[in-house]
C-alpha positions in Angstrom: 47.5 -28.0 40.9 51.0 -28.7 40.9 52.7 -30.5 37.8 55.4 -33.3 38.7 57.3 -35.7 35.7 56.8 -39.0 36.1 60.7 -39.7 34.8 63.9 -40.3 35.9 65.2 -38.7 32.6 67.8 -36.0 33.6 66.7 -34.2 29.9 63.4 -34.8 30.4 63.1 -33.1 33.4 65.8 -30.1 32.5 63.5 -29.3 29.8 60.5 -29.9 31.7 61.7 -27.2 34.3 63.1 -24.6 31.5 59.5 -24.4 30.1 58.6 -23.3 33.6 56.0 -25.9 34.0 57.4 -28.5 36.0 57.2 -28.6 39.9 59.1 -31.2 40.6 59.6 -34.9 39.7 58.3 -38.7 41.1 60.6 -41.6 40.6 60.0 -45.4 40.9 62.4 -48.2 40.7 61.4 -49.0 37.4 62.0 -45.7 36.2 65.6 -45.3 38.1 66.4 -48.7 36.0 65.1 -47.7 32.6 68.0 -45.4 33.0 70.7 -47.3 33.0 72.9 -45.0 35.3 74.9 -45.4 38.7 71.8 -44.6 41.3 73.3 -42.1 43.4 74.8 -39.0 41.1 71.8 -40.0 38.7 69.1 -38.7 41.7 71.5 -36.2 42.6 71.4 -34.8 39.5 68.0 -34.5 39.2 67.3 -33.2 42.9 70.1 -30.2 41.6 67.8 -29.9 38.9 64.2 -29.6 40.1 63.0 -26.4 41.9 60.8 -28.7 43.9 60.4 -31.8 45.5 61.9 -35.6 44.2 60.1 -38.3 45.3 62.4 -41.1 45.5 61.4 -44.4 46.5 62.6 -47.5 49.1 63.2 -51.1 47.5 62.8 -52.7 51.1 59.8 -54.1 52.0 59.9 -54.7 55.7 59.7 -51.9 58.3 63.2 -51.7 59.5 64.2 -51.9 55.8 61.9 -49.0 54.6 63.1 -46.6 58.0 66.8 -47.7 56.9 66.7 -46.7 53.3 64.1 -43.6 53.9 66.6 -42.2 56.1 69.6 -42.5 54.1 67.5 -41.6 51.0 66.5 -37.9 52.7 70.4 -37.6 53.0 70.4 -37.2 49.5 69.1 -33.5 49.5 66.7 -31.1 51.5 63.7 -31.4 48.4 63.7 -35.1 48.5 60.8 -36.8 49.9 60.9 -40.5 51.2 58.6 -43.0 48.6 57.0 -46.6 50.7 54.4 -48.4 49.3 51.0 -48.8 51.2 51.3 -52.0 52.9 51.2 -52.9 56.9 55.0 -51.8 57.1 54.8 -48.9 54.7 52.3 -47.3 57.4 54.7 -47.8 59.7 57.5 -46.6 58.3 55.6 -43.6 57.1 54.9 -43.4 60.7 58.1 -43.3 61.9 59.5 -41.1 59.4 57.4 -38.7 59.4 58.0 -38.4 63.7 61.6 -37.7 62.2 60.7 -34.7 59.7 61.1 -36.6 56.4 58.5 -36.3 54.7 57.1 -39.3 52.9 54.8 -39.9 49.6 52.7 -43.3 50.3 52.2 -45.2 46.8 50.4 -47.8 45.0 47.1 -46.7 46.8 44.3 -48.3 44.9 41.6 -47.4 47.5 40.1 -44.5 50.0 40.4 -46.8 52.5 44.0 -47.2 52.5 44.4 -43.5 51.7 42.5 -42.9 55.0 45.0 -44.9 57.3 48.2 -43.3 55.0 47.1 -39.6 56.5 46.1 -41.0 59.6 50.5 -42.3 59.6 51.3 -38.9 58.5 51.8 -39.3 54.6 52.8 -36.1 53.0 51.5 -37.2 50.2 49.2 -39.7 48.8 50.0 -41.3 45.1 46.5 -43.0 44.1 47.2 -45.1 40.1 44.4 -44.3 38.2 45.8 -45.8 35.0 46.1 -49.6 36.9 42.4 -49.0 38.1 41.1 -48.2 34.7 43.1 -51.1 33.5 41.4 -53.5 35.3 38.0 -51.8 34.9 37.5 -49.6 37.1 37.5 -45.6 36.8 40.5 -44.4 38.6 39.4 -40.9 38.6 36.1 -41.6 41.0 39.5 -43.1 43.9 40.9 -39.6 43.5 37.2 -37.8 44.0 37.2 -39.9 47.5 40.0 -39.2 48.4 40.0 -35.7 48.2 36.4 -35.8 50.0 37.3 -37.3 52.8 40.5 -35.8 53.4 38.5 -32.5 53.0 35.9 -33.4 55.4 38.1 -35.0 58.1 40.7 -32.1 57.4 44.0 -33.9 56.4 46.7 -32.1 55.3 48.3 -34.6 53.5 48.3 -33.9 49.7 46.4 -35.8 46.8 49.0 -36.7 44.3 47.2 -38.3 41.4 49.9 -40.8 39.7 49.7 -43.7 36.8 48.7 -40.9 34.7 48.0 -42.0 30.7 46.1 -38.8 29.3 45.8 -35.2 29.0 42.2 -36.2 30.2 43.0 -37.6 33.3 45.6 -34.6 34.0 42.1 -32.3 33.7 40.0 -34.3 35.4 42.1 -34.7 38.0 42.4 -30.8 38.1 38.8 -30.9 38.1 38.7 -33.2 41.1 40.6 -31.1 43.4 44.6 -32.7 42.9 47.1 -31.2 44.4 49.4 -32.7 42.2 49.5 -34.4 39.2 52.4 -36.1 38.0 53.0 -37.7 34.3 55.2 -38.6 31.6 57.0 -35.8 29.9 55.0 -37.4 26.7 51.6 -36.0 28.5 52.9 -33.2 29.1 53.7 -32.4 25.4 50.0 -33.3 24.8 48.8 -30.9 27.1 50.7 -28.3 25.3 49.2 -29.0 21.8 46.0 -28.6 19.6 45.4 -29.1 16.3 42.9 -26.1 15.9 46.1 -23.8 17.3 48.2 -24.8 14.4 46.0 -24.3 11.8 45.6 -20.5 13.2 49.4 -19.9 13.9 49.8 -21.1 10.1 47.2 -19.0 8.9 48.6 -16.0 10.7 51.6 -16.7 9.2 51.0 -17.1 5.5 49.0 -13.8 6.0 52.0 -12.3 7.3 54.2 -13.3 4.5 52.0 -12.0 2.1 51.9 -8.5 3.6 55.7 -8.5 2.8 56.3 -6.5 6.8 58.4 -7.1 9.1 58.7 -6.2 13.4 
């Protein structure tokens, strides 16, 4: 399973990449704001900077809109891949785009019907929120468990990107569930990396060092 940030922090993602754990990087409108930098040499930054692909999304909500900005958006760079939401005119504009070559990530899915018609458009890949389900009571993993069923029975190619991530759990149990991708905030991704039982033993090992007065 691949491992995408969730950010539109240029450090975040540098250091994300030099740990040689990041894939590549899913952006949002909120995100792109939260920054507070021009739009354009902020994404081109971080396309330059991910060895994978950028999800980058359109603020248009009509079709011709969507096509319009999904197109100039795929300008950008080669590893960028076109964000619409899954409504009546996302699916056609994934539709469309995808008859082009761009490739496009369908988001805001919130159930394995809509994830059904967004491979049936073409959808490179599929961003199910399991965070906004479990938020609202229901268990966000189970969506991503359907979705990967079906698109296993019925042989879609389209990949399962599990998004709205809030836990290292979710990260493994989405792992578990047959992701292709997970993507998350670079403060998961530090959670991931840690355990308490693992600094207790690196301390131990250390103080044991130090008393045997060696060095490599």
């Amino acid at each position: 399973m691949k491992i995408f940030l969730d950010t539109a922090n240029i450090n975040e993602i540098k250091e994300g990449v030099a740990l040689g754990l990041v894939d590549g990087v899913t952006t949002n409108p909120s995100l792109i704001a939260k920054e507070k930098r021009p739009f354009r040499p902020a994404v081109e930054e971080i396309c330059a900077a991910v060895p994978g692909d950028v999800s980058l999304e359109v603020v248009a909500t009509d079709y011709e809109g969507m096509v319009k900005e999904g197109q100039e958006l795929a300008q950008i760079a080669e590893n960028v891949v076109v964000k619409c939401p899954l409504t009546r005119d996302g699916l056609k504009a994934v539709r469309h785009l995808t008859n082009k070559g761009i490739r496009c990530n369908q988001t805001l899915c919130f159930s394995a019907a809509q994830a059904f018609l967004s491979a049936k458009a073409g959808a490179f890949y599929i961003s199910p929120f399991l965070g906004r389900l479990d938020d609202i009571g229901h268990v966000g993993m189970d969506l991503v468990r359907e979705i990967c069923e079906i698109y296993r029975v019925q042989g879609f190619k389209t990949q399962v990107l599990a998004a709205s991530i809030r836990n290292p759990l979710h990260v493994i149990d989405a792992a578990k569930a047959g992701a292709h991708v997970v993507t998350l905030p670079f403060g998961v991704l530090e959670q991931l990396m840690k355990h308490p039982l693992t600094d207790v033993g690196l301390k131990k090992f250390l103080d044991d060092w130090a008393k045997l007065g060696e060095k490599i």
